[in-house]
VOSEFI-45260 format. One record per residue (C-alpha): residue number from 1; residue in one letter; y, z, x. Coordinates in steps of 0.02 Angstrom, whole numbers. Layout:
N
ATOM, pos, code, v, w, u
ATOM, NUM, A, Y, Z, X
...
END
This chain:
337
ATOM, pos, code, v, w, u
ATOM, 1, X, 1982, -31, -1793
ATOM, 2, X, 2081, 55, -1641
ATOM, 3, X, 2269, 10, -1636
ATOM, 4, X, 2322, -146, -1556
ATOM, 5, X, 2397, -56, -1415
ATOM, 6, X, 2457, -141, -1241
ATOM, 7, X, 2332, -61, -1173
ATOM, 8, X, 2183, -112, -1278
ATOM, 9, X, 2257, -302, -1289
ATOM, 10, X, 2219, -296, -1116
ATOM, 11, X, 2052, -215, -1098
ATOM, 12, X, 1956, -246, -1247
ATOM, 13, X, 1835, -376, -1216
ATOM, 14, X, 1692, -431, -1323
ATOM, 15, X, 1565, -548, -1262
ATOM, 16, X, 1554, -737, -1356
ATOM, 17, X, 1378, -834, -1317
ATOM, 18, X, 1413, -1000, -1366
ATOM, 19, X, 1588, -1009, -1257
ATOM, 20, X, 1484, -899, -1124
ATOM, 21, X, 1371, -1058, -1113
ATOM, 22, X, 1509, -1183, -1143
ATOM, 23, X, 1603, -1100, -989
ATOM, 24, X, 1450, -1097, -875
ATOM, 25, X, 1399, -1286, -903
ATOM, 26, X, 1596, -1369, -876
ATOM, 27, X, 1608, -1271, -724
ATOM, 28, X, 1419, -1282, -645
ATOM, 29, X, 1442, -1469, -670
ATOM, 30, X, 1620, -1462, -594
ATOM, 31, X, 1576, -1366, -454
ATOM, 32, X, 1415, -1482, -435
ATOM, 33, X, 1548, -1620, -423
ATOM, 34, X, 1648, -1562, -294
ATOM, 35, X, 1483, -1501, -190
ATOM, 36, X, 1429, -1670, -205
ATOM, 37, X, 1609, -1744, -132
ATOM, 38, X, 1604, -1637, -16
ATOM, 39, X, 1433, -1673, 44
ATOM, 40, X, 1475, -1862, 57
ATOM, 41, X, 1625, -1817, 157
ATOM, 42, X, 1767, -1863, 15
ATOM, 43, X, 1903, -1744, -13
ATOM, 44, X, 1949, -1653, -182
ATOM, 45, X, 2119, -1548, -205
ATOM, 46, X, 2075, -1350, -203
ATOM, 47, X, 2234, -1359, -332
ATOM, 48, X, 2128, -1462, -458
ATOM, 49, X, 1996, -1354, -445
ATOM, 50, X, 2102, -1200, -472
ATOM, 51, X, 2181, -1285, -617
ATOM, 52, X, 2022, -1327, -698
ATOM, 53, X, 1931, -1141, -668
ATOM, 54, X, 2078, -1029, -692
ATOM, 55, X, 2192, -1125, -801
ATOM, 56, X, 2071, -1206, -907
ATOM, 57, X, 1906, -1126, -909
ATOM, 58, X, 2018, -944, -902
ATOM, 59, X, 2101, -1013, -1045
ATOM, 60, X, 1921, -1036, -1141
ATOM, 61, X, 1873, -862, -1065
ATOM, 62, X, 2021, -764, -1157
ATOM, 63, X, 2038, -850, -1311
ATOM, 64, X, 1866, -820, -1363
ATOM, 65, X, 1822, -659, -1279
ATOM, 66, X, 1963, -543, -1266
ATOM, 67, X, 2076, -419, -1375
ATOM, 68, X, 2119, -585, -1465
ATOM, 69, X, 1938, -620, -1512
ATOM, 70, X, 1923, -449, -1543
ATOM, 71, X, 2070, -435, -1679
ATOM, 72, X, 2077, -594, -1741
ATOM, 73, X, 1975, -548, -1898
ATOM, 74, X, 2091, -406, -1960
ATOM, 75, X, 2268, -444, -1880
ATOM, 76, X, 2342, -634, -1901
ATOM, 77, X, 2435, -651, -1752
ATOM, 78, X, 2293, -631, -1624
ATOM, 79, X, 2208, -775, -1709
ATOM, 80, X, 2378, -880, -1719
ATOM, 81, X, 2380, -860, -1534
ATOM, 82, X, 2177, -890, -1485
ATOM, 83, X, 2188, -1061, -1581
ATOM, 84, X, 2359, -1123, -1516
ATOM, 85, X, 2272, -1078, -1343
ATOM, 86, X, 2136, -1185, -1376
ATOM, 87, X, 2204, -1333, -1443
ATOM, 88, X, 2352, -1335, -1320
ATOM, 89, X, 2340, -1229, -1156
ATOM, 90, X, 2141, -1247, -1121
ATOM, 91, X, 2156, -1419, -1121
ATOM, 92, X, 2282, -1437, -1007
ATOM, 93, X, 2198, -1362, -877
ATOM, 94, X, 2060, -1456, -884
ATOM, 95, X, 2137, -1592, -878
ATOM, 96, X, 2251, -1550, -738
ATOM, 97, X, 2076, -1539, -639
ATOM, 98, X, 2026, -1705, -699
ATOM, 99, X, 1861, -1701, -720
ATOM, 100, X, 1833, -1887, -766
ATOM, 101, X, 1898, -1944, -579
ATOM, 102, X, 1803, -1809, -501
ATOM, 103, X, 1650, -1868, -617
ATOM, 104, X, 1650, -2054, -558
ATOM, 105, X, 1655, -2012, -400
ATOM, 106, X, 1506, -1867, -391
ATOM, 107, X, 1399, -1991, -480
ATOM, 108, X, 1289, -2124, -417
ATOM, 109, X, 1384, -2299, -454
ATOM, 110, X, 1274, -2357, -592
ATOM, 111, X, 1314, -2177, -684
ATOM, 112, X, 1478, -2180, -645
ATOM, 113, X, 1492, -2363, -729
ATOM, 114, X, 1421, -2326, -899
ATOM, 115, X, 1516, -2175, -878
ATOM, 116, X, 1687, -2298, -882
ATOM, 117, X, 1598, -2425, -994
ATOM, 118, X, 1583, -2264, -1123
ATOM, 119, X, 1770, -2217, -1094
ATOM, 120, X, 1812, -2385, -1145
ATOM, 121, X, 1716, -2409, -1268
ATOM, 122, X, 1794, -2429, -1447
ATOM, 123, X, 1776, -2280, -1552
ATOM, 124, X, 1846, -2179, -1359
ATOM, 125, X, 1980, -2294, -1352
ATOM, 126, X, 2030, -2253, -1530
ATOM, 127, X, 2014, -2072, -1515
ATOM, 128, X, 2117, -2064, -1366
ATOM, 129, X, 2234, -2204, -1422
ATOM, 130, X, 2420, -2104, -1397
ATOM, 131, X, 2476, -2086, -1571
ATOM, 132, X, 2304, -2071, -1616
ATOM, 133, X, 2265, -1916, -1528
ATOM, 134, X, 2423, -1848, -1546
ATOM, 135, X, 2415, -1868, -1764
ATOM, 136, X, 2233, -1807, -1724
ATOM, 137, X, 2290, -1611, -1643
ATOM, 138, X, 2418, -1613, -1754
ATOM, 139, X, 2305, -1646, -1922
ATOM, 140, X, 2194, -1505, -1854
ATOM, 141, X, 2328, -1380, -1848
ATOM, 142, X, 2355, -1415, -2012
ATOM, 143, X, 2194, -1411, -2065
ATOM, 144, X, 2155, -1266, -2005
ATOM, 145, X, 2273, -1157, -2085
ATOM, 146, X, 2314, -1257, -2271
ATOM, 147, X, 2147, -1283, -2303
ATOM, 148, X, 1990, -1155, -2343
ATOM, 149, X, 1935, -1209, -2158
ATOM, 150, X, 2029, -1029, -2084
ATOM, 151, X, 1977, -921, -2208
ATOM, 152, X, 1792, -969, -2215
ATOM, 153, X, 1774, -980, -2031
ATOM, 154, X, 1820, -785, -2024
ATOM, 155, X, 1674, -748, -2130
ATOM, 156, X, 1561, -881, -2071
ATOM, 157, X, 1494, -860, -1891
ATOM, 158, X, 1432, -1015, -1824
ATOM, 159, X, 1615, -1096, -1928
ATOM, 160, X, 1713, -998, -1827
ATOM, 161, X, 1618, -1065, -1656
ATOM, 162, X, 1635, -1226, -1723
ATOM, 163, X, 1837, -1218, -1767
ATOM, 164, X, 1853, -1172, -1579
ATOM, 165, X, 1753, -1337, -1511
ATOM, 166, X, 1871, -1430, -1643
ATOM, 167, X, 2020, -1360, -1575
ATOM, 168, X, 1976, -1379, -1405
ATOM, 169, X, 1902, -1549, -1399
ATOM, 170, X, 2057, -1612, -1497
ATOM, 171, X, 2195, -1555, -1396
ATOM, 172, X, 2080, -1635, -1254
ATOM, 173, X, 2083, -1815, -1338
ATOM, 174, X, 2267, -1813, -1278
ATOM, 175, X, 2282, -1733, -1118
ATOM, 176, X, 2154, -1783, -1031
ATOM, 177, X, 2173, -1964, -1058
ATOM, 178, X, 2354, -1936, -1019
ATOM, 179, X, 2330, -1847, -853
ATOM, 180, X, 2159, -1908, -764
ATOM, 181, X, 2198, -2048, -623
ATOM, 182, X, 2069, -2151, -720
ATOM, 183, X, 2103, -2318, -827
ATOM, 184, X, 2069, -2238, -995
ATOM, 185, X, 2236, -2292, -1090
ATOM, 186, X, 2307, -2469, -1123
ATOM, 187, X, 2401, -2574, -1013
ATOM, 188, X, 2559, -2548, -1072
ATOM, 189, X, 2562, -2349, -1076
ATOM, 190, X, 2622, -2321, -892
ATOM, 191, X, 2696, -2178, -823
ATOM, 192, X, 2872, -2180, -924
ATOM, 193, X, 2794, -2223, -1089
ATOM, 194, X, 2691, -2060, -1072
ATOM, 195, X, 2826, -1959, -1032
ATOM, 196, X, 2888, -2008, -1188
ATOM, 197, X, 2727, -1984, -1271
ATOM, 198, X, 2737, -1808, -1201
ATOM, 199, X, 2901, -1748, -1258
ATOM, 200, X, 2860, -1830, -1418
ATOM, 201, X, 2690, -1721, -1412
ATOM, 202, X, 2791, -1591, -1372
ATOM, 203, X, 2916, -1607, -1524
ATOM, 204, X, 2739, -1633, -1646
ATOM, 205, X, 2677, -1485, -1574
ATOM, 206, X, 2797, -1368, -1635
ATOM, 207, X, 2782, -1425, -1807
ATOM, 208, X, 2630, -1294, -1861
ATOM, 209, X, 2706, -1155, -1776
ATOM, 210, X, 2865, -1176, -1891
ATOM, 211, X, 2765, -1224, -2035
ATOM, 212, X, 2658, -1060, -2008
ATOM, 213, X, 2794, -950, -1976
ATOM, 214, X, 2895, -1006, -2130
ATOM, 215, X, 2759, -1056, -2269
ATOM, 216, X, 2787, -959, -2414
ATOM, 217, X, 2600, -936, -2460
ATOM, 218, X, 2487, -817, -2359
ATOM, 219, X, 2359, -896, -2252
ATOM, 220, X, 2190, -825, -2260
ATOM, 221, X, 2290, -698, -2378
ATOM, 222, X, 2146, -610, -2474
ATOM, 223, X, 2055, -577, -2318
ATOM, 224, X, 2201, -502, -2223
ATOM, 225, X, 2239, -403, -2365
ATOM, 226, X, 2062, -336, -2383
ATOM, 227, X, 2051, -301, -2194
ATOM, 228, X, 2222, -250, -2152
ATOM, 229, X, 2231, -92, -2042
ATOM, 230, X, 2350, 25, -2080
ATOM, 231, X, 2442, 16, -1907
ATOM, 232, X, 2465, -167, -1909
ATOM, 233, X, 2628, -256, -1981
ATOM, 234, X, 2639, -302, -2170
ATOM, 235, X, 2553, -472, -2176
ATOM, 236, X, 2692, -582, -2206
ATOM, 237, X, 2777, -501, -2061
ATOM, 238, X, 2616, -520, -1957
ATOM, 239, X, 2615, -717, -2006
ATOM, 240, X, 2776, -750, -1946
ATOM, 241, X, 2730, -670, -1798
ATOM, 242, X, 2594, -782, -1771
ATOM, 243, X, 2704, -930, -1834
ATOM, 244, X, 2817, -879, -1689
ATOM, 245, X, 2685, -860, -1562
ATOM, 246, X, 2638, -1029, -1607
ATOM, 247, X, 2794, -1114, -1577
ATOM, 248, X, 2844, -1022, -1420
ATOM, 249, X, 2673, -1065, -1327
ATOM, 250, X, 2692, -1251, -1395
ATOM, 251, X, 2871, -1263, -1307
ATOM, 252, X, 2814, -1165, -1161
ATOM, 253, X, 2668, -1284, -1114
ATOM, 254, X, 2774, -1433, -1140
ATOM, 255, X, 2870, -1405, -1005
ATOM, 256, X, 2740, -1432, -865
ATOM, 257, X, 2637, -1531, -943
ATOM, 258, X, 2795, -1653, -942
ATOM, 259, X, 2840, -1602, -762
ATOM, 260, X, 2659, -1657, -717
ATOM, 261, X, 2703, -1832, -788
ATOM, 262, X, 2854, -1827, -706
ATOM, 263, X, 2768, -1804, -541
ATOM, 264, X, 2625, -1912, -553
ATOM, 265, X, 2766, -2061, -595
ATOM, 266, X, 2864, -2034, -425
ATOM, 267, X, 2703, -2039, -352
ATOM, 268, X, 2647, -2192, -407
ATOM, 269, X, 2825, -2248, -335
ATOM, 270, X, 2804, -2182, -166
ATOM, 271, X, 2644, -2255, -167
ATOM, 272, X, 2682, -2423, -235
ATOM, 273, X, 2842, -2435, -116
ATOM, 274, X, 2751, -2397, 59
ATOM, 275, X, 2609, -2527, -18
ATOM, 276, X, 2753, -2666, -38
ATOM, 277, X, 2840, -2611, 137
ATOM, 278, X, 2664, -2616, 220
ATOM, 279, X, 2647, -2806, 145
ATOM, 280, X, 2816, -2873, 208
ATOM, 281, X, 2812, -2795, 371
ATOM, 282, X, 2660, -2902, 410
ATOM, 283, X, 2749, -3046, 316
ATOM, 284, X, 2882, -3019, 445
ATOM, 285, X, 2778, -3006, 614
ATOM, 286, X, 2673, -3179, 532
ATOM, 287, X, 2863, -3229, 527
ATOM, 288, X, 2914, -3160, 718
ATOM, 289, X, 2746, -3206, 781
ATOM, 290, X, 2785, -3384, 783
ATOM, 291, X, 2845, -3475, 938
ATOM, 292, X, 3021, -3572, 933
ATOM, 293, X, 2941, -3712, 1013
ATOM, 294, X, 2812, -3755, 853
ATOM, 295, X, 2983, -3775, 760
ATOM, 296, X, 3031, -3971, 772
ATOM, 297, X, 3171, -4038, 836
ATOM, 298, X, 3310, -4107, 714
ATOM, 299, X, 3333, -4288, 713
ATOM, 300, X, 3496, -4352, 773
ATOM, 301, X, 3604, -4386, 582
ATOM, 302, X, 3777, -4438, 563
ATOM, 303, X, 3895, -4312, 510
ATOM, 304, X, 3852, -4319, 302
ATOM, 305, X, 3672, -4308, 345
ATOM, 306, X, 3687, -4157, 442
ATOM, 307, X, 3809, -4068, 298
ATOM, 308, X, 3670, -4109, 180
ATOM, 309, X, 3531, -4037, 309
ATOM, 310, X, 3633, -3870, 330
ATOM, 311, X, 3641, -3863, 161
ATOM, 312, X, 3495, -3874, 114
ATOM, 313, X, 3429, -3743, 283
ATOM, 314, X, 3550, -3621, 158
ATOM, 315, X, 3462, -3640, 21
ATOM, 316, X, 3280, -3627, 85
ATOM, 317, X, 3340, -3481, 200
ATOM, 318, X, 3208, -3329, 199
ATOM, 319, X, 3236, -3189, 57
ATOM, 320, X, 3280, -3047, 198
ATOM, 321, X, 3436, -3139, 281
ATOM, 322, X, 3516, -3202, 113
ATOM, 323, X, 3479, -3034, 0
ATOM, 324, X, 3564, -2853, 13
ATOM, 325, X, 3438, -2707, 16
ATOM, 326, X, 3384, -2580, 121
ATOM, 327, X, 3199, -2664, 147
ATOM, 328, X, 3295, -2862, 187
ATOM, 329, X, 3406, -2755, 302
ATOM, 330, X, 3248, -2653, 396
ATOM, 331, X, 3178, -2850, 412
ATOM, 332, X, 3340, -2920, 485
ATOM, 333, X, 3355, -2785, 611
ATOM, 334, X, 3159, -2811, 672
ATOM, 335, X, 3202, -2973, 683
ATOM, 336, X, 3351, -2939, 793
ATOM, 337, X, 3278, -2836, 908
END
């Protein structure tokens, strides 16, 4: 073949019908979605949708169908680089789209709730369980490259089709559960449990690009030494570039995938704070809203009994005019004014 020139990386293009077709049907139904929202007058973020076509489905588009689809069969690296792209970058635009919200909503209600009775189901939940999914992209990785799976999927066609759906599907097991604004995970995994989960992710991820770059055996070895070009690195070399390809990409999409977390969480705050501020302003004009003159009079007591009856007025005082916040402080002025 042609040297792997920065020119060629970027123009060579070869076309791939089974990810042709995979592309076509996530984004026809995707767009269908959003047509449909849009028809019943719901809104859908244009920054979802970019996220899903150009991130993710771009993503799918390059791995599979340019210069690295193109090399991968005679030069390691490019390969190294398609697969980390599919197991960790794809995914996470897709997800960043979330095409399980936007799929609920598009649907008619009894599709959309055997759609959610199917994401919680048993055998979903334990895919996308946290650890789970995370041992799961990890195990794949591994797979892939320390076991025959690599080398016979260069010679074997429909293998090498399939080794992309496996890559792709499992680094979706854990971001897209992770990301969508459905009810997919348990209870107790809120928003700073996952960014843990992500920065732990993000550590696990790492692990086959260093493994890859400093594994002492060749991977796929007889075939890259059969098919080496003369122009290319020495295959060790080329191995550790791949190994270092690996890694950097891993630690590169780590970072917003965590900063997406990190946003969604203060979200959820804002949200949840206006939702509590809403509730006691309407507590406090209940409050305001009653006249003085519904209030009894206090009987006439001796000087002990009216000790004890301040007393106890302390201690069954409203929360606002005995705490120190800002919200009991917004509540006392209101009631001042």
């Amino acid at each position: 073949m042609a040297e792997l020139t920065t020119g060629r990386l970027l123009t060579s293009w070869q076309p791939d019908v089974p990810a042709l077709l995979l592309v076509v049907a996530l984004g026809g139904l995707y767009g269908w979605g959003v047509l449909r929202l849009r028809r019943k007058g719901e809104p859908w973020s244009p920054l979802r949708t970019a996220a899903f076509v150009l991130l993710g489905l771009g993503t799918l588009v390059v791995a599979t169908m340019s210069a690295l689809a193109v090399y991968d069969h005679v030069v390691f690296w490019p390969a190294a680089v398609q697969n980390i792209l599919l197991d960790l970058v794809a995914p996470l635009g897709l997800a960043l789209g979330d095409p399980l919200r936007l799929a609920v909503e598009a649907l008619p209600e009894p599709a959309a709730a055997r759609l959610r009775r199917a994401m919680t189901g048993r055998l979903i939940r334990l895919l996308t369980f946290p650890l789970v999914s995370t041992a799961l992209v990890l195990a794949t990785e591994l797979t892939i490259y320390f076991t025959p799976y690599f080398a016979t999927a260069l010679r074997v066609g429909w293998l090498h089709e399939l080794m992309y759906l496996h890559l792709l599907v499992a680094g979706s097991l854990f971001v897209v559960p992770v990301l969508t604004r459905e009810e997919t995970l348990p209870a107790w995994c809120t928003h700073p449990v996952r960014a843990g989960l992500v920065f732990l992710d993000g550590v696990i991820d790492a692990v086959p690009g260093v493994v890859v770059m400093t594994h002492g055996t060749l991977i796929a070895g007889a075939w890259y030494l059969h098919h080496h070009p003369s122009w290319s690195p020495d295959v060790r070399q080329d191995q550790q570039i791949g190994g270092g390809a690996m890694l950097s990409i891993a630690e590169l999409v780590a970072l917003p995938f965590l900063l997406t977390i990190l946003y969604q969480w203060a979200r959820a705050e804002r949200i949840q704070t206006a939702a509590l501020d809403r509730h006691l302003d309407q507590q406090a004009a209940a409050t305001a809203a009653v006249p003085a003159a519904a209030v009894p009079a206090p009987a006439p007591a001796d000087s002990t009994s009216a000790s004890t009856a301040t007393a106890t007025a302390d201690r069954v005082r409203p929360w606002w005019e005995t705490e120190e916040n800002e919200v009991a402080a917004r509540i006392r002025r209101q009631h001042g004014e």
